[in-house]
C-alpha positions as CSV (number, residue, x, y, z in Angstrom):
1,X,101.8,71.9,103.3
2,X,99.5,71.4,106.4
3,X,100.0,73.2,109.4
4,X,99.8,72.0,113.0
5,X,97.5,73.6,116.0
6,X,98.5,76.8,117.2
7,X,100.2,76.6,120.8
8,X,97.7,75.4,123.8
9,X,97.0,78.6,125.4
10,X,94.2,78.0,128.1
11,X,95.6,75.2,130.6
12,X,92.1,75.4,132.3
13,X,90.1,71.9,132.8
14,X,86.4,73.9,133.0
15,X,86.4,76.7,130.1
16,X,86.1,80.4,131.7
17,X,84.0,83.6,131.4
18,X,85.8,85.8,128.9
19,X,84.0,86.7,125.8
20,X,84.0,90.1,124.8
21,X,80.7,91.3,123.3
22,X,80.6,94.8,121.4
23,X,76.9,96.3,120.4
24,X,76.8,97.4,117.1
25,X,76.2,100.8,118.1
26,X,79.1,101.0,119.9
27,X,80.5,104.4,118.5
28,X,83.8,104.3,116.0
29,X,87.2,105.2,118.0
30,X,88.0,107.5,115.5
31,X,86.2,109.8,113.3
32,X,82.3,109.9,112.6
33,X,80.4,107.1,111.6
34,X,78.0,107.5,109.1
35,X,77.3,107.7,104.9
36,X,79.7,110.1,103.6
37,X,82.1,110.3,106.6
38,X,85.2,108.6,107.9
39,X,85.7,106.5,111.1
40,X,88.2,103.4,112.0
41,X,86.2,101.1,114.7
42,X,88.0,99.2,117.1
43,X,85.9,95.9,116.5
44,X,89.1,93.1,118.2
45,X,91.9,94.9,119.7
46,X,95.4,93.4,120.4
47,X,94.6,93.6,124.3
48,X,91.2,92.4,123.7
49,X,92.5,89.2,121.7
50,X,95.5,88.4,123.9
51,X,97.9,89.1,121.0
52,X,95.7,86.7,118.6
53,X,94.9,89.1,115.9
54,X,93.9,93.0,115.6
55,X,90.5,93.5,113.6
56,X,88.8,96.9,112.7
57,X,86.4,98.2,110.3
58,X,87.0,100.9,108.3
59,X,84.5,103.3,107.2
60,X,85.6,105.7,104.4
61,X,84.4,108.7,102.8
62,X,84.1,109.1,99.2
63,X,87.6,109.9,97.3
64,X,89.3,109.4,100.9
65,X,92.4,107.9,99.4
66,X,94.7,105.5,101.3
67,X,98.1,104.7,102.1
68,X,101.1,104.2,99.6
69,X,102.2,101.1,98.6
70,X,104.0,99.4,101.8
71,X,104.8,95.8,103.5
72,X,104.8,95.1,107.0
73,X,108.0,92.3,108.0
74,X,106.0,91.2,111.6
75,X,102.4,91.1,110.4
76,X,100.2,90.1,107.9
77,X,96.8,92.3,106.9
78,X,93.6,91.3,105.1
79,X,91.2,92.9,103.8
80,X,87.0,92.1,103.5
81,X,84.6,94.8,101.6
82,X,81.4,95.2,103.6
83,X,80.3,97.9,101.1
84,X,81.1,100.4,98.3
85,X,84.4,99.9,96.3
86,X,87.7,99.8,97.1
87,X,90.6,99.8,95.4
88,X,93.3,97.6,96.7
89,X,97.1,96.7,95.0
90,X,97.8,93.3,95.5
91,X,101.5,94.0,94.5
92,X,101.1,93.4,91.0
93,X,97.4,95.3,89.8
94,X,94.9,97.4,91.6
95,X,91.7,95.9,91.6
96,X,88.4,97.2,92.4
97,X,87.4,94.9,95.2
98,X,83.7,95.3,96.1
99,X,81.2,93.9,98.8
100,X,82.3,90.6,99.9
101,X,85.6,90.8,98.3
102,X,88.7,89.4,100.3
103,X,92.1,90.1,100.0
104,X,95.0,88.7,102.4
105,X,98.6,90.1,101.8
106,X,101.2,87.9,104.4
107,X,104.0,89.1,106.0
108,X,106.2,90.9,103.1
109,X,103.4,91.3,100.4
110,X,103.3,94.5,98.7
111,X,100.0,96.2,99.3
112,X,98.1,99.3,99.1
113,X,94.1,100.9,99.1
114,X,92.3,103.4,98.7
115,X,88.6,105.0,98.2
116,X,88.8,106.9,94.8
117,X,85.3,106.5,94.1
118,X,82.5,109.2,94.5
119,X,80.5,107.1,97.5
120,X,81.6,105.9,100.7
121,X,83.2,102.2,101.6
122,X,83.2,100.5,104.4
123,X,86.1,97.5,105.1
124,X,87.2,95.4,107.6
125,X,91.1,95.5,108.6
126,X,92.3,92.0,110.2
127,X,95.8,91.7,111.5
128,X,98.0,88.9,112.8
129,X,99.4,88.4,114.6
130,X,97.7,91.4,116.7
131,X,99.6,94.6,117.1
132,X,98.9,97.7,118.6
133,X,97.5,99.1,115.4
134,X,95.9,102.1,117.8
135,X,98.5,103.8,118.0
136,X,99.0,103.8,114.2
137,X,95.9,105.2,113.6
138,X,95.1,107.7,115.8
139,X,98.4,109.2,115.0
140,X,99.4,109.0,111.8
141,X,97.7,112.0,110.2
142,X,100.4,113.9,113.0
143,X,102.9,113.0,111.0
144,X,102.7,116.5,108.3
145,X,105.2,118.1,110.1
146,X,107.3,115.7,111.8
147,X,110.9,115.4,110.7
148,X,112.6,112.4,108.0
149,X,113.8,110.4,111.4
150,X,110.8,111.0,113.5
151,X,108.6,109.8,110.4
152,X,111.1,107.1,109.9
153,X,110.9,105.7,113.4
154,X,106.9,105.8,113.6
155,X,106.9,104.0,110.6
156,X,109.2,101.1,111.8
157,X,108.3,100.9,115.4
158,X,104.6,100.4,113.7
159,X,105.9,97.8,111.1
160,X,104.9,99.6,108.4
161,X,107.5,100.0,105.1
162,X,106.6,102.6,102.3
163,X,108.0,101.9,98.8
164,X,106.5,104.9,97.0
């Protein structure tokens, strides 16, 4: 199947100044960055991208888990190991995806990962369309004591289905 050109955003004649550059050592959004630690990095935000796609790298600590198996009905998510190992269910088998491994799960796919080894991994996260994934991460671990509806609601208003 071949698929046309997106949508003609950018009616301009001339082009425009509005690249966004971020330094390397811009510091992670979320956690500490560093061997042995955890941090999420804001690398492409929804805002940033003008709704074109969400991207963030993921920094985990060794035998930092994951998420459960879960779909997402408005977004897809891929995945691309920068280093370590990750595990990541592709809706059939985990697989222990490694440093320049690539995984893509569209809208629907069943899907999970995780750190279970003894050193860290690092990860980007692409999504697309973008989303305000933020808000999904910096509050999800607040979740331990919130009811079965208030769980229930952050899970759908963030597109995000658990099956486990």
């Amino acid at each position: 199947m071949s698929y046309p050109y997106p949508e003609q955003k950018y009616w301009g004649e001339d082009g425009e100044v509005s690249a966004v550059f971020r330094p390397a050592a811009t510091p992670p959004a979320l956690g500490v960055s560093g061997a042995g630690q955890s941090a999420t990095h804001y690398l492409a935000t929804t805002e940033t991208t003008r709704g074109e796609f969400g991207l963030y790298r993921v920094e985990m600590k060794p035998r930092a888990g994951g998420p459960k198996t879960h779909f997402h009905k408005r977004i897809s998510e891929s995945f691309y190991i920068l280093d370590g190992t990750v595990r990541v269910f592709d809706g059939v088998q985990w697989i222990d995806a490694r440093k320049g491994d690539f995984l893509h799960v569209p809208q629907g796919g069943l899907h999970a990962f995780r750190n279970d080894s003894d050193a860290p991994a690092d990860m980007l996260l692409l999504f697309t369309p973008g989303a305000p994934r933020e808000e999904y991460f910096e509050q999800v671990s607040q979740l331990a004591h919130a009811s079965d509806e208030e769980r229930d609601a952050f899970f759908d208003k963030h597109d995000s289905y658990f099956v486990e």
